[in-house]
Backbone of each chain as ProteinMPNN parsed JSONL, in Angstrom:
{"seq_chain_A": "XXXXXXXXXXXXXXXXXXXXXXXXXXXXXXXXXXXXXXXXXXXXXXXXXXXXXXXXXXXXXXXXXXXXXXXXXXXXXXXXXXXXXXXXXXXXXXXXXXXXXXXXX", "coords_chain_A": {"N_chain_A": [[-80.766, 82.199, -245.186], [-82.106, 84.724, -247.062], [-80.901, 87.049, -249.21], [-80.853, 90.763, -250.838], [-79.093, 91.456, -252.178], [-77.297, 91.827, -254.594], [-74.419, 91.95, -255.492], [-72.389, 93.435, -254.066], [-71.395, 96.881, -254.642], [-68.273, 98.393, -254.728], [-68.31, 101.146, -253.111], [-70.446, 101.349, -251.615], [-69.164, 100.102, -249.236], [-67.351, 101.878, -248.138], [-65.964, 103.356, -244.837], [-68.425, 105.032, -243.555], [-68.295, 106.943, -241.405], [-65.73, 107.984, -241.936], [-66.123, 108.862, -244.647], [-67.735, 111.389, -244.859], [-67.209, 114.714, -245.39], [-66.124, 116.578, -244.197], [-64.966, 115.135, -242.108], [-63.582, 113.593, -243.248], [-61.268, 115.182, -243.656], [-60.706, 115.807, -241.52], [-59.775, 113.138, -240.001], [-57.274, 112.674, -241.986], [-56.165, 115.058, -241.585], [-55.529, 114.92, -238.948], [-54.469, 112.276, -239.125], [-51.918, 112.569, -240.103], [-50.864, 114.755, -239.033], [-50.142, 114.34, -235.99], [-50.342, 115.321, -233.092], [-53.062, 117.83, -232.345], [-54.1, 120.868, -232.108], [-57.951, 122.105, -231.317], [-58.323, 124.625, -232.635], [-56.753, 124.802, -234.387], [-57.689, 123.12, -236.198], [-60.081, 124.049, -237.122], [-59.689, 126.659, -238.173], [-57.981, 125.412, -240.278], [-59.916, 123.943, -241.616], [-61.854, 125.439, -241.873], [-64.767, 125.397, -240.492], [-67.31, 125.901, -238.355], [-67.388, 126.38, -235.04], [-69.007, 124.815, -233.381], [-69.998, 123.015, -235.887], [-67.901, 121.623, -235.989], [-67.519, 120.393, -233.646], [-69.621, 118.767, -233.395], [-68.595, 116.879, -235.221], [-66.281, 116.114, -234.641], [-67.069, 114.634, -232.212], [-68.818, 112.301, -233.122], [-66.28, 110.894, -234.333], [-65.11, 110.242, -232.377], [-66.872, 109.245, -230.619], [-66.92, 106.727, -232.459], [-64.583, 105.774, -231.917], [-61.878, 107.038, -232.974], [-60.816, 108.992, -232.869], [-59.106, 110.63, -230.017], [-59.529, 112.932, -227.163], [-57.697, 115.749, -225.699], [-57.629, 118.06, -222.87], [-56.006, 120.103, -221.882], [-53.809, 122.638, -219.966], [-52.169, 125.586, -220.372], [-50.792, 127.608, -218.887], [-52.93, 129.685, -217.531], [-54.463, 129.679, -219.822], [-56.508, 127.751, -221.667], [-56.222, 124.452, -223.3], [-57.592, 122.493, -225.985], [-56.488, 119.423, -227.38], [-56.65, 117.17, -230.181], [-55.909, 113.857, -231.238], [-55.389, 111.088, -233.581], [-56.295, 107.876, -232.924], [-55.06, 104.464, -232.319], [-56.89, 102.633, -233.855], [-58.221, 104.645, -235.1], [-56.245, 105.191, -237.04], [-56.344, 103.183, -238.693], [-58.447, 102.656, -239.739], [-59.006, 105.259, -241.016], [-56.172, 104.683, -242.945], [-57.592, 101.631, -243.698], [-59.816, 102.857, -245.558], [-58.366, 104.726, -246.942], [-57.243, 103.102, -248.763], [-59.653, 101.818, -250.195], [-60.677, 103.561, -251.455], [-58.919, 104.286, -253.246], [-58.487, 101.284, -254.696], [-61.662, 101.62, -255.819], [-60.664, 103.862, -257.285], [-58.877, 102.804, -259.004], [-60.478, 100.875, -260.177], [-62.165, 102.512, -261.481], [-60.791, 103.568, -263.155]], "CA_chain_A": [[-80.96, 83.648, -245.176], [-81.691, 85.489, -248.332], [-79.98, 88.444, -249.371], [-81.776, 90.951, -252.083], [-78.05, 92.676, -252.829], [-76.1, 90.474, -255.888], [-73.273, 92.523, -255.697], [-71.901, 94.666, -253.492], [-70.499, 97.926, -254.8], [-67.432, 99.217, -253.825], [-68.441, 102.364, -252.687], [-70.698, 100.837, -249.932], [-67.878, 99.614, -248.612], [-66.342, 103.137, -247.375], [-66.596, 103.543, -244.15], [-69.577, 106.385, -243.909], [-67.989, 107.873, -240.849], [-64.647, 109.262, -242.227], [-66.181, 109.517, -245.773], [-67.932, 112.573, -244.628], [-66.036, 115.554, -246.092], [-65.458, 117.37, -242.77], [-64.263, 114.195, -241.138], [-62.49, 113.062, -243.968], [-60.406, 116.649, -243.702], [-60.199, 116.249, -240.044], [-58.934, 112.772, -240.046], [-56.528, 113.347, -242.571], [-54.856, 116.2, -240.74], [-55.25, 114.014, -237.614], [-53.293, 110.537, -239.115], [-50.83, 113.037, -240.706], [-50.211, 115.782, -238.268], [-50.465, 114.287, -234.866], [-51.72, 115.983, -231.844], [-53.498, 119.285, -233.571], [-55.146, 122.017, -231.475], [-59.005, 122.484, -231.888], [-58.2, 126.279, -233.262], [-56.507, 124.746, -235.63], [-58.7, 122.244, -236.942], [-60.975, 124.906, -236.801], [-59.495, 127.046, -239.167], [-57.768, 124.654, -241.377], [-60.952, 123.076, -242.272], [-63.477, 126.524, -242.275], [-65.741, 124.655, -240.022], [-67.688, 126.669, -237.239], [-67.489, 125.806, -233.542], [-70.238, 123.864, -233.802], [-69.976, 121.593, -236.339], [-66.808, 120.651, -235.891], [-68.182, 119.76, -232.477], [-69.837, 118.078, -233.816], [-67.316, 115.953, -236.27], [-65.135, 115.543, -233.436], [-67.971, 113.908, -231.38], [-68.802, 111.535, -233.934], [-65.592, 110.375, -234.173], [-64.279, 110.127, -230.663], [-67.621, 108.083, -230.522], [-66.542, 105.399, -233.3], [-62.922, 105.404, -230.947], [-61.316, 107.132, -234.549], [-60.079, 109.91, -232.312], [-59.007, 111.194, -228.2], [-59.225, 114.61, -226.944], [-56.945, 115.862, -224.321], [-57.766, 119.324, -222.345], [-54.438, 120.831, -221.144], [-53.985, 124.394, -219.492], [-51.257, 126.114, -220.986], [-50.695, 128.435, -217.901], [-54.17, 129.806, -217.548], [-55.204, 128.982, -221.011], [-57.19, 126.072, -221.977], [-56.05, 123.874, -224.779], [-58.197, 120.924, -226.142], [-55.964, 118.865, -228.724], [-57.015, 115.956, -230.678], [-55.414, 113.006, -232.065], [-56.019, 110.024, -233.657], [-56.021, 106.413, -232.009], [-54.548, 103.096, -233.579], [-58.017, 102.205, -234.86], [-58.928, 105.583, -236.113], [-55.909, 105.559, -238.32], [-55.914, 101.97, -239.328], [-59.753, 102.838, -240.165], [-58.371, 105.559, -242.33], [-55.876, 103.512, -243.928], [-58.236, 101.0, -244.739], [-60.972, 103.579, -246.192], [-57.879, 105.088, -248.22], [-56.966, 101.792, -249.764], [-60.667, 101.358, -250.797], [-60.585, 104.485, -252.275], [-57.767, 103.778, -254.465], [-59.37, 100.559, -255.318], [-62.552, 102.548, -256.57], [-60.295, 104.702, -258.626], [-58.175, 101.947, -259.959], [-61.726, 100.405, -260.767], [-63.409, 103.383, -262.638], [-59.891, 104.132, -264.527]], "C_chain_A": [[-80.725, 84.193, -246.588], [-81.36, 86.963, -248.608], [-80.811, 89.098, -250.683], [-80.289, 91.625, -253.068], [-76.948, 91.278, -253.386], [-75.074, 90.391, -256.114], [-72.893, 93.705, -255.122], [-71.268, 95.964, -254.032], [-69.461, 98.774, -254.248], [-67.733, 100.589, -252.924], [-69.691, 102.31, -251.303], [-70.057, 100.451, -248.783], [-67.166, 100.348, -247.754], [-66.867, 103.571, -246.705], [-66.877, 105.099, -243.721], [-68.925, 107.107, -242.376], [-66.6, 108.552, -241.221], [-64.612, 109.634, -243.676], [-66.727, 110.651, -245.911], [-66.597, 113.645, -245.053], [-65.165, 115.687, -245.08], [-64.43, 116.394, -242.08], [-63.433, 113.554, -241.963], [-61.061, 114.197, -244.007], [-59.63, 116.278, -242.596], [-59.414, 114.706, -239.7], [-57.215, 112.236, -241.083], [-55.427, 114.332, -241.831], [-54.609, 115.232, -239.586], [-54.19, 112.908, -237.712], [-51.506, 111.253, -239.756], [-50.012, 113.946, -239.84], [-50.297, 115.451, -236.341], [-51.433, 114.605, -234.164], [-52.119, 117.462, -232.705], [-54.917, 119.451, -232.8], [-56.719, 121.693, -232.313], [-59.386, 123.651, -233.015], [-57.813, 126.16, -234.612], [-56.859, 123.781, -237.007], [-59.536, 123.099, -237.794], [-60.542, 125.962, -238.254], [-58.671, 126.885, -240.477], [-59.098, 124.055, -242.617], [-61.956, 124.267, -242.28], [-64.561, 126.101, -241.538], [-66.061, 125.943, -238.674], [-67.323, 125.825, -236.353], [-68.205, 124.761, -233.444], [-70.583, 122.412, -234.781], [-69.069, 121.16, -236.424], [-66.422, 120.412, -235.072], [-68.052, 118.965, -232.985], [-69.485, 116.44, -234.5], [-66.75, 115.061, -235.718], [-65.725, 114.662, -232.669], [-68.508, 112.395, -231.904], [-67.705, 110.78, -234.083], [-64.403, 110.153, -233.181], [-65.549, 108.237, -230.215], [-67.454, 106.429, -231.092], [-65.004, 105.278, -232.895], [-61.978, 105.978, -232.354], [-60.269, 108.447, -233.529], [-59.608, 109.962, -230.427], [-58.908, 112.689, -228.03], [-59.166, 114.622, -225.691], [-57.285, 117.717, -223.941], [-56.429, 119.347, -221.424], [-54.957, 122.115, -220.597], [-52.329, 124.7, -219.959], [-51.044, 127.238, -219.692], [-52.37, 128.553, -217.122], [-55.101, 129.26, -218.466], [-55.396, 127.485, -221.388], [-56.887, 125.695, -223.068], [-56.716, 122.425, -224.851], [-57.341, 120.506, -227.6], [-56.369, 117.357, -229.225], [-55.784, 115.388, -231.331], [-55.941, 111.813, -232.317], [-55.64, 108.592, -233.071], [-55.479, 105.877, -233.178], [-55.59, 102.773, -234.402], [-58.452, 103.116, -235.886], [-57.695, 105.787, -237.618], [-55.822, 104.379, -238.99], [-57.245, 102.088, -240.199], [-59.666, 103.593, -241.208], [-57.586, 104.97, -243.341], [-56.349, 102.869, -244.895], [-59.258, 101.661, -245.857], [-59.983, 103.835, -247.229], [-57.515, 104.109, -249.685], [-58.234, 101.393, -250.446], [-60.899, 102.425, -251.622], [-60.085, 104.346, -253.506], [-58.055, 103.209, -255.277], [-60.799, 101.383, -256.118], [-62.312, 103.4, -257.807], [-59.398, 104.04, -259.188], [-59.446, 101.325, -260.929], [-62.332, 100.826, -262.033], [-61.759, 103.694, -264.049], [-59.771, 103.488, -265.844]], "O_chain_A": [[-79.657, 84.198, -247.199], [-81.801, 87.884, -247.921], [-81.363, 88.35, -251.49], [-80.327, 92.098, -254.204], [-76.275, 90.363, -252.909], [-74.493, 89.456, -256.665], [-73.048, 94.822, -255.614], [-70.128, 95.952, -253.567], [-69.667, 99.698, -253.461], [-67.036, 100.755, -251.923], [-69.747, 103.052, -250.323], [-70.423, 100.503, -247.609], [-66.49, 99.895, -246.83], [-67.92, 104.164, -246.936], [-66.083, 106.029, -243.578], [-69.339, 108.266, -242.393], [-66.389, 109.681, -240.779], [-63.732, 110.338, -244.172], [-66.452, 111.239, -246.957], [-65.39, 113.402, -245.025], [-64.023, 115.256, -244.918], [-63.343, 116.728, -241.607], [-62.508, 112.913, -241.463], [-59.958, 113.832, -244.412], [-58.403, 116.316, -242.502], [-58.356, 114.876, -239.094], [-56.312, 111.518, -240.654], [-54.214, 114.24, -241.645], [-53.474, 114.813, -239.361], [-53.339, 112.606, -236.875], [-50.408, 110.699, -239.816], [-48.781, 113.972, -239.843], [-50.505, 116.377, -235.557], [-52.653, 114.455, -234.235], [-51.415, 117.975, -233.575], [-56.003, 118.874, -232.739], [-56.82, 121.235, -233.451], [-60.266, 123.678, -233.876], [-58.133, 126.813, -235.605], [-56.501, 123.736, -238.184], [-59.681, 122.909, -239.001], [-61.209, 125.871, -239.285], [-58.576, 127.677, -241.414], [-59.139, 123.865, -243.833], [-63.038, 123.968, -242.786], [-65.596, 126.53, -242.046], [-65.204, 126.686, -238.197], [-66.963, 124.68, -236.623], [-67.643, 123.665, -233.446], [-71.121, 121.329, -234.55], [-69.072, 120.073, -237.003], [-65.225, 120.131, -235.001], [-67.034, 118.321, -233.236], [-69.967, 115.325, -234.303], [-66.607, 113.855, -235.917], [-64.991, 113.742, -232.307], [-68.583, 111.45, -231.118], [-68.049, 109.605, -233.961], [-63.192, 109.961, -233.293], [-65.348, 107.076, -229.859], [-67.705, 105.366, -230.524], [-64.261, 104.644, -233.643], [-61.264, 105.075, -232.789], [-59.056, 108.579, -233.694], [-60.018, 109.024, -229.744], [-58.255, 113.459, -228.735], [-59.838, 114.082, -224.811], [-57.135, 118.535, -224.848], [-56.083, 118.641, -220.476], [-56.095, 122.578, -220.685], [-51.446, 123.862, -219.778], [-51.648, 128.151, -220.255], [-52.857, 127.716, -216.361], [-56.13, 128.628, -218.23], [-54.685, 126.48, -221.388], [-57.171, 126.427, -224.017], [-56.508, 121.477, -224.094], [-57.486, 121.099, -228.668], [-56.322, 116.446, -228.399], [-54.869, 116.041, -231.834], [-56.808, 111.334, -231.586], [-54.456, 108.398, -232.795], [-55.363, 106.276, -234.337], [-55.376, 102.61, -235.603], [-58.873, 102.856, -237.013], [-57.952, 106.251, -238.729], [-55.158, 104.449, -240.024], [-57.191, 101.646, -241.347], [-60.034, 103.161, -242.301], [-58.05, 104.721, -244.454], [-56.148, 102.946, -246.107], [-59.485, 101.069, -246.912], [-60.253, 103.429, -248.359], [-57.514, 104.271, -250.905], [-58.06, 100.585, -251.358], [-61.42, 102.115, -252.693], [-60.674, 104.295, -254.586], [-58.122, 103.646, -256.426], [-60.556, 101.678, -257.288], [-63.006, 103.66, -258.79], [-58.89, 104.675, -260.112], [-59.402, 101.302, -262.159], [-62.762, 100.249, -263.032], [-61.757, 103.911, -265.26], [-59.092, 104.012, -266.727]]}, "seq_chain_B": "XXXXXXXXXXXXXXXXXXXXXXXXXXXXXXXXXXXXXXXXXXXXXXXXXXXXXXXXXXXXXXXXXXXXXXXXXXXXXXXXXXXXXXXXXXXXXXXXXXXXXXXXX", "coords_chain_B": {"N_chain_B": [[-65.92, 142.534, -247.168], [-64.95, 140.368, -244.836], [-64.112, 136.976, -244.224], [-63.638, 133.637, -241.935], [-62.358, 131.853, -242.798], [-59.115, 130.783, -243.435], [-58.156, 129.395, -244.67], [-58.696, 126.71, -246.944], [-59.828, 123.62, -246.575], [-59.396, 120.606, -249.21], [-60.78, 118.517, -248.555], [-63.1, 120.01, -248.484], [-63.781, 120.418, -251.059], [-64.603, 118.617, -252.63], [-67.609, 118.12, -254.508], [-70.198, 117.691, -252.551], [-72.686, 116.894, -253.771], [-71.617, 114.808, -255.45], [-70.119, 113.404, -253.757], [-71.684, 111.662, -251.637], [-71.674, 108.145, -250.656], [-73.609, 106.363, -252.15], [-74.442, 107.946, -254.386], [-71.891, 108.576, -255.271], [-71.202, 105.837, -255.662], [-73.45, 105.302, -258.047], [-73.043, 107.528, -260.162], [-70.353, 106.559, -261.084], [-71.031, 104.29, -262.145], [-72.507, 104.926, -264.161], [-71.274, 106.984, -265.511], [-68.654, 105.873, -266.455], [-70.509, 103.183, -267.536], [-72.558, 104.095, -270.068], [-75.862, 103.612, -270.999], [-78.449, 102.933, -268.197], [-80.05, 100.259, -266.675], [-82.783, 101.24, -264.216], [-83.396, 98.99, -262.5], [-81.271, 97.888, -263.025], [-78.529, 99.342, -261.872], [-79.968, 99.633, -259.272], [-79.812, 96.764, -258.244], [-76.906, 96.37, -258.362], [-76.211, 98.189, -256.758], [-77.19, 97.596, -254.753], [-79.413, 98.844, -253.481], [-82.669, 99.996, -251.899], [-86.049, 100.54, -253.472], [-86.931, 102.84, -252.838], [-84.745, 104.476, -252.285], [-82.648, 104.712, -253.658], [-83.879, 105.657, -255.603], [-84.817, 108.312, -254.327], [-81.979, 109.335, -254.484], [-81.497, 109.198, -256.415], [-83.075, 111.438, -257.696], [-81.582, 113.432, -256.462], [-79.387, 113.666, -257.906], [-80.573, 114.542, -260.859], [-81.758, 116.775, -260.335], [-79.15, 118.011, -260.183], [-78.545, 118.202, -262.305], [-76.858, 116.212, -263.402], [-77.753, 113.62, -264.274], [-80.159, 111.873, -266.536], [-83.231, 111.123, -266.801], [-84.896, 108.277, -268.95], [-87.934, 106.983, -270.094], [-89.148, 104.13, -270.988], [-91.181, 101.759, -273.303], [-90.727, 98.348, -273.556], [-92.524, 96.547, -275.751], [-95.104, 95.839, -273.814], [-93.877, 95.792, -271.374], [-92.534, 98.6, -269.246], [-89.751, 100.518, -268.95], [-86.787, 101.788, -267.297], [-84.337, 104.368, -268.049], [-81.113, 105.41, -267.46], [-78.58, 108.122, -267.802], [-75.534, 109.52, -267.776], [-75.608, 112.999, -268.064], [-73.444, 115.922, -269.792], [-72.982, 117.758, -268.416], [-72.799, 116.185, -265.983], [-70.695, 114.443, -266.218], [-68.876, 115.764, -266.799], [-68.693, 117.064, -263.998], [-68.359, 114.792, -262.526], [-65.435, 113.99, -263.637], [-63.967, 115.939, -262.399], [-64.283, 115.7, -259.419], [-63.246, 113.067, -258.949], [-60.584, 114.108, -260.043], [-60.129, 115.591, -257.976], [-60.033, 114.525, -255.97], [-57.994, 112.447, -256.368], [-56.344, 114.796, -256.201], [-56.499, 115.03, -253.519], [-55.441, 112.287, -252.806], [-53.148, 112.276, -253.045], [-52.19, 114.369, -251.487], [-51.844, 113.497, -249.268], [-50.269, 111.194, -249.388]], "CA_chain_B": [[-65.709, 141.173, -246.604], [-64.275, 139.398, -244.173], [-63.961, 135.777, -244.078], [-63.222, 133.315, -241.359], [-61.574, 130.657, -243.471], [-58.156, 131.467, -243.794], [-57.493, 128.218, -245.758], [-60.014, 125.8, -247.42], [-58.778, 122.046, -246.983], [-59.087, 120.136, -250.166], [-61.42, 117.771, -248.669], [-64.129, 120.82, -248.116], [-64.018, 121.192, -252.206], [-65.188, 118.048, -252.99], [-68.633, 118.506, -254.825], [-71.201, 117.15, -251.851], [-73.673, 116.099, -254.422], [-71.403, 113.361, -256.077], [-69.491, 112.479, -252.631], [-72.312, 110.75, -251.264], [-71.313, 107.006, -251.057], [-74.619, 105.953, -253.171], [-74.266, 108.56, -255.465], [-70.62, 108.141, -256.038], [-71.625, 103.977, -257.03], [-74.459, 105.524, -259.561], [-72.249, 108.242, -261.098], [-69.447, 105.659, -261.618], [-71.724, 103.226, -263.048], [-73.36, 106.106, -265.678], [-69.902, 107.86, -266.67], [-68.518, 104.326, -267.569], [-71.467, 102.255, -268.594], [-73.616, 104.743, -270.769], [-77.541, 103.97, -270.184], [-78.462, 101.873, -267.454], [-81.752, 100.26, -266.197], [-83.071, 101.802, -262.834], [-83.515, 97.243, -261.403], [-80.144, 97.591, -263.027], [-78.855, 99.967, -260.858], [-80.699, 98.919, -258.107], [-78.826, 95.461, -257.873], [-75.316, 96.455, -258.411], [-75.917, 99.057, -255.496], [-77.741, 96.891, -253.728], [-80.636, 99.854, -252.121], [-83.83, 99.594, -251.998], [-86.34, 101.716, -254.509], [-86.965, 104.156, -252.609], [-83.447, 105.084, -251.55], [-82.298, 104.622, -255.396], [-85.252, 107.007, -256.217], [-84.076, 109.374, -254.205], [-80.043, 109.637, -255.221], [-81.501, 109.592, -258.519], [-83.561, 113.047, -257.76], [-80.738, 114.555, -256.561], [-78.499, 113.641, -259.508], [-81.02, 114.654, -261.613], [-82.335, 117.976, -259.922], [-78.182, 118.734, -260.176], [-78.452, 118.076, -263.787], [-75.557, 115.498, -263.267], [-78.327, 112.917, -264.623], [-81.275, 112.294, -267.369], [-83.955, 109.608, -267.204], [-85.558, 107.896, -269.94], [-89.02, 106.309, -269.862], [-89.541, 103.608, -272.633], [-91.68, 100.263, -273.282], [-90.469, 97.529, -274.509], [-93.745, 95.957, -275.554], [-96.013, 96.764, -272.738], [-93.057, 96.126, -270.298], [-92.081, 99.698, -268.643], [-88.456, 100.199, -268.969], [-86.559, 103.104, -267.188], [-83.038, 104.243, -267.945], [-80.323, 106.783, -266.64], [-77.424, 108.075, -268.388], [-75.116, 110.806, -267.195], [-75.344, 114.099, -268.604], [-72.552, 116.179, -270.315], [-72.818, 118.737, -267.389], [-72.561, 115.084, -264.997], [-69.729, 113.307, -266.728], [-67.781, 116.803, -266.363], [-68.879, 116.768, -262.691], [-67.599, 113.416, -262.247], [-64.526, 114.28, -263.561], [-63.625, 117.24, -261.343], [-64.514, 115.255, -258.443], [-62.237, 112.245, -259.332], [-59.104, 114.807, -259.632], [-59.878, 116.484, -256.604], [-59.816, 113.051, -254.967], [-56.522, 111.99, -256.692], [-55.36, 115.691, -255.466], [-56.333, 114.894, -251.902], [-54.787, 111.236, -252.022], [-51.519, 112.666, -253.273], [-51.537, 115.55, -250.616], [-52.162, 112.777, -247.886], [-48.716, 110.293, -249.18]], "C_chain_B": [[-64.451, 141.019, -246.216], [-64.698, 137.877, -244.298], [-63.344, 135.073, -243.11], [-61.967, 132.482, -241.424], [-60.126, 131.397, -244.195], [-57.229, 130.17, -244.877], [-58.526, 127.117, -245.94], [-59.47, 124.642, -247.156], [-59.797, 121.864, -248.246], [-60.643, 119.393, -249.895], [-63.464, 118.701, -249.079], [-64.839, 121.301, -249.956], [-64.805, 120.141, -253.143], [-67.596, 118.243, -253.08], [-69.971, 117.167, -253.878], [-72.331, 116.068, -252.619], [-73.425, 114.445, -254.852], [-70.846, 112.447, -254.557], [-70.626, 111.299, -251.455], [-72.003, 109.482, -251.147], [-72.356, 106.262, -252.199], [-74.516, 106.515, -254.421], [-73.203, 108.3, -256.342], [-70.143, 106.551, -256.887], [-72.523, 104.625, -258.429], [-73.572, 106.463, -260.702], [-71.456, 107.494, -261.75], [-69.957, 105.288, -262.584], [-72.144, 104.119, -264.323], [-72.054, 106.351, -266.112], [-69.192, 106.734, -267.151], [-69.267, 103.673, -268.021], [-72.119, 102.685, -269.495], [-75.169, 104.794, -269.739], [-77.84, 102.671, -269.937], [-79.695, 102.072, -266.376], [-82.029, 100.548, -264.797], [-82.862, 100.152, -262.228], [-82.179, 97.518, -261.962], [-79.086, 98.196, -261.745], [-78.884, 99.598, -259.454], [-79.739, 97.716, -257.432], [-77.516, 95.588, -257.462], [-75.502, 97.311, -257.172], [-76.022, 98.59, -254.284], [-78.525, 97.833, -252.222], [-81.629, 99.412, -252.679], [-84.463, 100.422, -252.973], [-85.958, 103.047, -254.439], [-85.606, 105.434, -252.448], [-82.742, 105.599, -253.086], [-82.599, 105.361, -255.806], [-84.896, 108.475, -255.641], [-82.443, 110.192, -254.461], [-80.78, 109.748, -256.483], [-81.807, 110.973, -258.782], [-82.796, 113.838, -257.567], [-80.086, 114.811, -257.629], [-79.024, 114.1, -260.434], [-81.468, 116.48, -261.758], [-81.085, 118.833, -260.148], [-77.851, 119.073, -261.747], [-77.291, 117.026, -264.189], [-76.529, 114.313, -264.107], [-79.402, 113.3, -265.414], [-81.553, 111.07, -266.985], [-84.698, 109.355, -268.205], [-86.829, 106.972, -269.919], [-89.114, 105.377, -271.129], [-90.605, 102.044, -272.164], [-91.083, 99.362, -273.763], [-91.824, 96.571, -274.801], [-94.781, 96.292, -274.574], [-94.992, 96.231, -271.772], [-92.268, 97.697, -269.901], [-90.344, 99.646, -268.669], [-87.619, 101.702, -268.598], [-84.901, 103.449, -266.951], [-82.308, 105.446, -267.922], [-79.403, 106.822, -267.396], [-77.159, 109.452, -267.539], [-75.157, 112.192, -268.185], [-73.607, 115.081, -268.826], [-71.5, 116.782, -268.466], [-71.884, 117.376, -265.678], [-71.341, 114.45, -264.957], [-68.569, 114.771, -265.911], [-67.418, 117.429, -264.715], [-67.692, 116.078, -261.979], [-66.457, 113.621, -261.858], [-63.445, 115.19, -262.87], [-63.746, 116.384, -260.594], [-63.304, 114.742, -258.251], [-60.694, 112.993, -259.014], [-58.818, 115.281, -258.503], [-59.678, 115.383, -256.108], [-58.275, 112.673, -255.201], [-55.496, 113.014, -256.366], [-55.467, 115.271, -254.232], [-55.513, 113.733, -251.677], [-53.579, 111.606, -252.469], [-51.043, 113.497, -252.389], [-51.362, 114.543, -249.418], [-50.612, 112.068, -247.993], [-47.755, 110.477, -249.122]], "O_chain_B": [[-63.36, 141.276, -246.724], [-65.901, 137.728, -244.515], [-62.218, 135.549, -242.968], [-61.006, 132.359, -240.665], [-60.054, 132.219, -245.108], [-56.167, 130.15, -245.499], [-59.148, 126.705, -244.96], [-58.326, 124.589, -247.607], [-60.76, 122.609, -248.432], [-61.564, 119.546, -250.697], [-64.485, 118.258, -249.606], [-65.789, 122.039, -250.217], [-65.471, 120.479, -254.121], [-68.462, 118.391, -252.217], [-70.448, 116.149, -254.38], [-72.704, 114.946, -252.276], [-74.135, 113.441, -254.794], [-71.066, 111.262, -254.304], [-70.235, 110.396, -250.715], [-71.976, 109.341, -252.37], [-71.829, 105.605, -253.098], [-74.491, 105.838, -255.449], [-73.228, 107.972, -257.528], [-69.438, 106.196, -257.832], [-72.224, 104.401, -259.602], [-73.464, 106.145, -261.886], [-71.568, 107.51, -262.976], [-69.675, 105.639, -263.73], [-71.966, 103.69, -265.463], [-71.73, 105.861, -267.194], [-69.121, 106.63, -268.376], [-68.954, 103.309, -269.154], [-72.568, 101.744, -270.149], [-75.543, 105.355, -268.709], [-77.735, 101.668, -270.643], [-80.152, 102.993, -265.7], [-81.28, 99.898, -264.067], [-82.007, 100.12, -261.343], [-81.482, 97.316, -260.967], [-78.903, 97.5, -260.746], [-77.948, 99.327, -258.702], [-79.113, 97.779, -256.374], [-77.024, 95.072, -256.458], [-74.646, 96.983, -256.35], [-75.446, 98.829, -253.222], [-78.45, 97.77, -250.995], [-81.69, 98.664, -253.654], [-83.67, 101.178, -253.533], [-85.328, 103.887, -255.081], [-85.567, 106.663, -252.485], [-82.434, 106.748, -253.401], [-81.852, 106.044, -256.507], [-84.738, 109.504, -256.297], [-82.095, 111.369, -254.561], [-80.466, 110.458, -257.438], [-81.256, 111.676, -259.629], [-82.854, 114.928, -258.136], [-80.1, 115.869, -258.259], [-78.196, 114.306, -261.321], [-81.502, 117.199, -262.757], [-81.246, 120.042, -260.311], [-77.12, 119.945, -262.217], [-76.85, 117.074, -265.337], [-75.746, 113.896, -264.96], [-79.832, 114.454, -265.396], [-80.771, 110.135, -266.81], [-85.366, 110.337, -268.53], [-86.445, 105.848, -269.594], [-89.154, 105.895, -272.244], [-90.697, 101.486, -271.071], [-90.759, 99.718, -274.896], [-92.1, 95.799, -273.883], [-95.314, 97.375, -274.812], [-95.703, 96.241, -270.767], [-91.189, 97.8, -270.484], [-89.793, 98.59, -268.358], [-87.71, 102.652, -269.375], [-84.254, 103.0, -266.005], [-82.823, 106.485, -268.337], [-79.08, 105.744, -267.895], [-77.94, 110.182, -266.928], [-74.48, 112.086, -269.208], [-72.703, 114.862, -268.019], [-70.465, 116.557, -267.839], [-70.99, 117.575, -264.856], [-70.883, 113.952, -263.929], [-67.831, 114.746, -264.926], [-66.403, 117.995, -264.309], [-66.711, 116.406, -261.312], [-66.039, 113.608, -260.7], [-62.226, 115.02, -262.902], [-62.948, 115.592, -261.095], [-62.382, 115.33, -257.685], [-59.886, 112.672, -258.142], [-57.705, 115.433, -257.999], [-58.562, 115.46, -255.593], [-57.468, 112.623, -254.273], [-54.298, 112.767, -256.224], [-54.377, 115.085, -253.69], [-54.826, 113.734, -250.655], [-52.754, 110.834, -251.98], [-49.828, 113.625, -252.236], [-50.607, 114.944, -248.532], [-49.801, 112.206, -247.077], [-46.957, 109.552, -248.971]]}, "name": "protein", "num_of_chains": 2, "seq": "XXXXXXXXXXXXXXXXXXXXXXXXXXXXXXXXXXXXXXXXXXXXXXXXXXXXXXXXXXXXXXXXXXXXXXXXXXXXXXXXXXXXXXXXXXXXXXXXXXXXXXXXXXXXXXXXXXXXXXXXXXXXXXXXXXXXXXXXXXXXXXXXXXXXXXXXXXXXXXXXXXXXXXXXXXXXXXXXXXXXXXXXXXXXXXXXXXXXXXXXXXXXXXXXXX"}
């Protein structure tokens, strides 16, 4: 099997679902701050309703996150956090990071 | 004005254009190597033309990049360097990154 790529570049390497900004924001707050309301995702990160649907959907999909719906009396609370994989996934992305900027320094 | 965003995260400031993962290999490669051949390029990234061709238009359309057309003999020879406006790009980027991995440890 021939290959046309001679040399991988680090920066292929980082994985493209939490190098996204949004999702790099959101897991970030997630591996750092626990469980963390939608509301406050929401307006930590400036993100509409919508795309940070979105975000969240994406990475629930690649198992990086869980979201729990509570009721707070009447009120509905959806809180996210991140799984073992999603932060070991961070982890590893941050350590390639690093690498990248130990690289270019 | 009103505004929704009652706090920007960090990650939301990073400049889209360079955070790309493709982009962020070609920028590297230009703000440390000087001027470097498009098959050059190409290899170390390990994309295909077309894909190459396009990160290049953006970089270029941002002004973050210049290309150079030359012969060497009747061989075609086409080469990228970063622009002033690009390098200073770069550099912003980079810090904001080394601010976000310092806000994260």
């Amino acid at each position: 099997m021939s290959t046309k790529r001679t040399k991988v570049h680090i920066t292929e390497e980082l994985d493209r679902v939490i190098h996204e900004r949004a999702r790099l924001g959101i897991m970030a707050m997630l591996v750092g701050g626990g469980e963390i309301e939608f509301t406050a995702l929401k307006k930590s990160l400036g993100l509409t309703d919508g795309n940070l649907n979105a975000h969240l959907r994406v990475l629930e999909k690649s198992g990086y996150i869980s979201e729990t719906k509570q009721f707070i009396g009447r009120r509905p609370r959806t809180v996210y956090r991140a799984t073992e994989k999603g932060v070991d996934a961070f982890r590893d992305y941050i350590d390639r990071l690093e690498q990248f900027l130990k690289s270019i320094s």
